[in-house]
C-alpha positions, 0 to 999 in steps of 0.5 A: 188388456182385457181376456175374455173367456170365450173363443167364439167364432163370429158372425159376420154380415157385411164387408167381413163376408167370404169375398168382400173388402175386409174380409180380404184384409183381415180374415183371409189365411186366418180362419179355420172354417167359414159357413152361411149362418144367420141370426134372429132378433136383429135387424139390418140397416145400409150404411155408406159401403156397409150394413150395420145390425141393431137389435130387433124383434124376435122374428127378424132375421139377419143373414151372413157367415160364421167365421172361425178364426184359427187357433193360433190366430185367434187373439190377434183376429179378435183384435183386428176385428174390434180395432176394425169395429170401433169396439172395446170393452167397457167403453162408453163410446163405443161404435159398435158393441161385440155381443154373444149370439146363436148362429143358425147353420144350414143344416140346423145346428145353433152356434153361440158367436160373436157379432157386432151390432151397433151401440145404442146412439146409433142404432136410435139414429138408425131406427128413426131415420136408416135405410133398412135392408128388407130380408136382412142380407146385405149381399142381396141389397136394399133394393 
């Protein structure tokens, strides 16, 4: 098992969100504290039942929630939400890939988070044929 040093929280902007699906099935009871955020340089697409995020221009925004797991639980969240992501480090085939990112809060404050964003071949299949959500918030729709 690889440890990494950082404990982030994670930014999340899909079915992990307060009040969706997975959020329910993974978060729930383990987070020590949950607020809106969003991230720039990044861009949204629809998926089928959820968004996926690839890397943008500098003005894109993304919209969604910093999420904190608990101490005590912060292990097995990492681990649930990387299982649940198709992420693991180092590997080639990966779905998604967990990178470290600053979270801007609503009253200003920069957070350094964690967010998966899709890996390279999918994020080349989204950008030349994917649905992109206009105003980077799923919640809201694409229209």
């Amino acid at each position: 098992m690889i440890t990494e040093p950082e404990r982030l929280p994670f930014f999340v902007y899909g079915t992990l969100r307060p009040g969706e699906a997975n959020h329910a099935r993974t978060l729930r009871g383990r987070t020590a504290a949950e607020e809106p955020a969003r991230i720039t340089g990044a861009l949204l697409y629809d998926g089928p039942g959820y968004p996926y995020a690839i890397a943008g221009p500098p003005e894109a925004v993304v919209h969604g929630d910093l999420v904190r797991p608990r101490d005590a639980d912060y292990d097995e969240v990492r681990r649930v939400l990387d299982l649940l992501e198709g992420y693991a480090p180092g590997d080639p085939h990966n779905l998604y890939e967990r990178v470290a990112t600053e979270a801007v809060c609503p009253d200003g404050r920069t957070v350094r988070a964690w967010v998966y964003l899709a890996a390279e071949p999918l994020a080349a299949r989204l950008r030349a044929t994917g649905t992109r959500i206009e105003g980077g918030d799923w919640l809201r729709g694409s229209g």
